[in-house]
C-alpha positions in Angstrom: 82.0 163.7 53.4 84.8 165.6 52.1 88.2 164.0 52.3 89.3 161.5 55.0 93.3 161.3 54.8 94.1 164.8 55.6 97.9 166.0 55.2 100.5 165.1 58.0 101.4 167.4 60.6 104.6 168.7 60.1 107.8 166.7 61.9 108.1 167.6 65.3 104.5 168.6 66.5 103.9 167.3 69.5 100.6 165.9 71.3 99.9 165.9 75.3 96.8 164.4 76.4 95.8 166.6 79.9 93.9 165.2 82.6 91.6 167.5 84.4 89.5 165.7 87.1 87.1 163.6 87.6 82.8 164.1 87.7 80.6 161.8 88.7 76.9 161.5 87.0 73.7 158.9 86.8 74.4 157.1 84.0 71.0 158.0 82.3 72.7 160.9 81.2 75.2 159.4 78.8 73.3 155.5 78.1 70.0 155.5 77.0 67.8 153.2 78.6 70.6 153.1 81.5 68.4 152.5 84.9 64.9 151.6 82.4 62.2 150.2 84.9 60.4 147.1 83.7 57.0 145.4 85.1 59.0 142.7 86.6 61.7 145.3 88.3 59.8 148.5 88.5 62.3 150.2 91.3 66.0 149.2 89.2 69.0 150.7 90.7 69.9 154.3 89.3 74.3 153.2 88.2 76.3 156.2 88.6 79.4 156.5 86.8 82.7 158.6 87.2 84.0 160.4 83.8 87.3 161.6 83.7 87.9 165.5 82.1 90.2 166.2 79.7 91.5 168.8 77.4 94.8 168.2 74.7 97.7 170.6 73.9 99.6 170.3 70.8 102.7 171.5 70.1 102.7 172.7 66.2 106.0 174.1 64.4 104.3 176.7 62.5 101.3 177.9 64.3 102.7 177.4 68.2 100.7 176.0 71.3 97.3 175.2 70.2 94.5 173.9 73.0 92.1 171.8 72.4 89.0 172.2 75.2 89.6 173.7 78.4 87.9 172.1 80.9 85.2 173.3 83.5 87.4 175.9 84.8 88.6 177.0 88.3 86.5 176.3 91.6 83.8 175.0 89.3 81.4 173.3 91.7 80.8 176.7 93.4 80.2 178.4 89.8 78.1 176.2 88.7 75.8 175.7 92.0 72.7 174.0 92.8 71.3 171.6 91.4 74.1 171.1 88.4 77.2 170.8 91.1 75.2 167.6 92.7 73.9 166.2 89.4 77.0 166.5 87.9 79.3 166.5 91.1 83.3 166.9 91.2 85.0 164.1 92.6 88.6 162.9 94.0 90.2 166.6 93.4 93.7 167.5 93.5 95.4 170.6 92.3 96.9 168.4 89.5 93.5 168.6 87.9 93.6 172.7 87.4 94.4 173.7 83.5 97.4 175.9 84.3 98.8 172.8 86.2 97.7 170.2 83.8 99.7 172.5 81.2 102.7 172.9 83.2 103.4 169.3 82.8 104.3 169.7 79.5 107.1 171.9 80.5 104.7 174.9 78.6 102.9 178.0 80.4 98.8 179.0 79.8 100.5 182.2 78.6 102.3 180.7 75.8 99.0 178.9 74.5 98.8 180.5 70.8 95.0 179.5 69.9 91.8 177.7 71.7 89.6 175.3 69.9 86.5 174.5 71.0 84.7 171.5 70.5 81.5 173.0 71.8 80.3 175.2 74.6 79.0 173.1 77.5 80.1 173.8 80.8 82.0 171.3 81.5 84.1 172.2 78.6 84.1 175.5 78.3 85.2 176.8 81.7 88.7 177.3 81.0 87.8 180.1 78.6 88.0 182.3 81.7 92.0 182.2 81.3 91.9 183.8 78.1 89.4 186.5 78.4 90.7 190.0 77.6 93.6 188.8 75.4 94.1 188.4 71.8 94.1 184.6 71.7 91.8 183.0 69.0 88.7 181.0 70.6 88.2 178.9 67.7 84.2 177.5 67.4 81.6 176.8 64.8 79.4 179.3 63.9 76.0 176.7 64.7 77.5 175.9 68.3 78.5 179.9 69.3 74.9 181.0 67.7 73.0 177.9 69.8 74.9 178.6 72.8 74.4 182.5 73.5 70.5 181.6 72.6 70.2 179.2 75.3 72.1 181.5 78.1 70.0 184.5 76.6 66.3 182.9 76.7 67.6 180.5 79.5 66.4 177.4 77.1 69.1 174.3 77.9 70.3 176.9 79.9 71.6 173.9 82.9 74.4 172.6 80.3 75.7 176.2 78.6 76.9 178.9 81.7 77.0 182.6 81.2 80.5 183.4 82.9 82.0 181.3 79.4 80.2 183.0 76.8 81.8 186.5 77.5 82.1 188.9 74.9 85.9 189.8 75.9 86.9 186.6 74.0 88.6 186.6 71.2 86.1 184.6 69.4 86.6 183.2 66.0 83.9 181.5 64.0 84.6 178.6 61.6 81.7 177.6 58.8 80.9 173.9 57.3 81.3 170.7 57.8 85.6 170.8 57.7 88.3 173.2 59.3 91.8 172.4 58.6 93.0 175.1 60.9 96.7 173.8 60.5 98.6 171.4 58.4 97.6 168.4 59.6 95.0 169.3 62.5 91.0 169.4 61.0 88.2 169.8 62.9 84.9 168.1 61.8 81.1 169.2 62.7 79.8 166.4 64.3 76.3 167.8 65.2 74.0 165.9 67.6 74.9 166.2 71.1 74.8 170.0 70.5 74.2 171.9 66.9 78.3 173.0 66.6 79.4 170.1 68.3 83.3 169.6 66.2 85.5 166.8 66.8 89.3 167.1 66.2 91.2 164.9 63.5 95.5 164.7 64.3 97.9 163.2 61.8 101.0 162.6 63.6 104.0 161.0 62.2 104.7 158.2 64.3 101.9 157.6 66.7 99.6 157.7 63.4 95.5 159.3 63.6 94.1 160.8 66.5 90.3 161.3 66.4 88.8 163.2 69.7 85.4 162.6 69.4 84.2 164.8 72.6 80.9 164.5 73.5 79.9 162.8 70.5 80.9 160.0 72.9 80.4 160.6 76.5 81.4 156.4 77.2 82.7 153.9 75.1 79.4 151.9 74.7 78.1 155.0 73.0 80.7 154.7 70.2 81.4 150.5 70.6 77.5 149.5 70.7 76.3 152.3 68.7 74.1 153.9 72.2 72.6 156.7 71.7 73.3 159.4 74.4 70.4 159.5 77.8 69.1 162.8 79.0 71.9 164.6 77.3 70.4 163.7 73.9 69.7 166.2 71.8 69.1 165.5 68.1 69.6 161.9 67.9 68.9 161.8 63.9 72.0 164.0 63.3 74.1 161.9 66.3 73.5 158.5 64.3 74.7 160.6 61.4 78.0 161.6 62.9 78.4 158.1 64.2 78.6 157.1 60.9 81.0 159.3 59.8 83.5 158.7 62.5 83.3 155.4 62.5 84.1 155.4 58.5 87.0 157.7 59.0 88.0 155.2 62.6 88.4 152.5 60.1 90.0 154.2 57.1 93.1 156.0 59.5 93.4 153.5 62.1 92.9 156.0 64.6 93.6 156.3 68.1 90.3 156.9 69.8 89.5 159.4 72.8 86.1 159.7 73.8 84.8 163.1 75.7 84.7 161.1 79.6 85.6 157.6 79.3 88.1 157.0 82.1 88.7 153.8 81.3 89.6 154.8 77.4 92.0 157.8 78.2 93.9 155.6 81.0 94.9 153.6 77.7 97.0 156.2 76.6 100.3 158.4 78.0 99.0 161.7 79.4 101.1 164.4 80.4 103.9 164.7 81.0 104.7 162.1 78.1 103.6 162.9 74.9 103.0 161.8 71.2 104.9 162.3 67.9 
């Protein structure tokens, strides 16, 4: 693992944390052995749990507006469809949720948004994209997520968690290579791989609120980070997720940092959202 303290963002970068809705999902998807029949209750309930979505602006003095995931994007439950929109179905709306709104809270416009960075390409992620299709804005992704995404939309393997309408070529997409991406002084993004082959988290070093680590969905829940539970259903390659845990949790402990898992509601009601913001 290449170096932990990474520089300081420069004075006067700024951090908004965006709330964008709620799903609501068995929680065998994100616990494994959530809802496990035994011989002595062989018919267990099936727990279903409400995740919150979220995506983070950051204000940076040399590079501009930078986002940081985009959500699942506008009227999403009728893009998506049957069966995904029930399995993974939208609950307690209000406009509030949309990204253009969510950003207008900061006092900022989509328009002004300088660069994207995505964690990785799921669909409940990735939907937002839509708002920057035909421009020049950089759609910033590892190269293993971008490649493993348009193969499962093109031979329709894992094809229920990646969607079509986001991987459009009119992006402005921009691959990043390895295992570390400092794409500005003081924001790095760190392949995580596990929960998907590209899968990045985001590292912040802000001057007074301290480290920021947004683990995405290397962490759907807290328990998957807190009691070291492997994802459910969602699991992927859980060799390389143990791997990653291990990493974040080593950098966790060395920064102090301020922890924001991909859908924990609980975890990102800790913390200010917009319009309030960090320093």
């Amino acid at each position: 693992m290449s170096s932990i303290c990474v520089e300081q963002a420069p004075k006067g970068t700024k951090l908004w944390l965006l709330h964008l809705g709620y799903v609501e999902t068995d929680e065998g998807f994100l616990l494994q052995g959530a809802g496990l029949s035994t011989a002595s209750n062989p018919n267990p309930p099936s727990p279903r749990r409400q995740m919150v979505l979220i995506s983070v602006l950051i204000d940076h003095p040399t590079e501009g507006l930078i986002l940081f995931e985009t959500g699942p994007g506008e009227a999403y439950p009728e893009v998506w469809g049957p069966p995904v929109n029930d399995i993974f179905a939208r609950v307690d709306y209000s406009p509030d949720h949309e990204l253009k709104a969510a950003i207008a809270k900061t006092g900022n416009d989509i328009k002004d948004v300088r660069a994207v960075v995505m964690d990785h390409l799921h669909l409940d992620h990735a939907g937002g994209l839509e708002h920057f299709s035909g421009t020049d804005v950089p759609v910033y992704v590892h190269e293993k997520e971008l490649k493993h995404a348009f193969y499962s939309v093109a031979t329709k393997t894992d094809a229920g968690v990646y969607h079509p309408k986001d991987l459009n070529t009119q992006l402005n997409w921009q691959a990043f290579h390895g295992d570390v991406f400092e794409l500005a002084q003081g924001i790095t993004l760190r392949h995580a791989p596990g929960h998907t082959p590209g899968l990045s988290i985001l590292q912040v070093n802000l001057a007074s609120s301290g480290t920021w680590l947004f683990t995405t969905d290397q962490y759907h829940v807290h328990e998957n980070y807190h009691d070291s539970i492997p994802h459910g259903w969602l699991a992927r390659d859980q060799k390389k997720w143990v791997r990653s845990h291990q990493m974040i949790r080593t950098i966790a402990k060395r920064t102090n940092a301020n922890l924001v898992f991909g859908h924990d509601k609980e975890m990102f009601f800790k913390y200010n959202h917009a319009p309030d913001y960090y320093e």
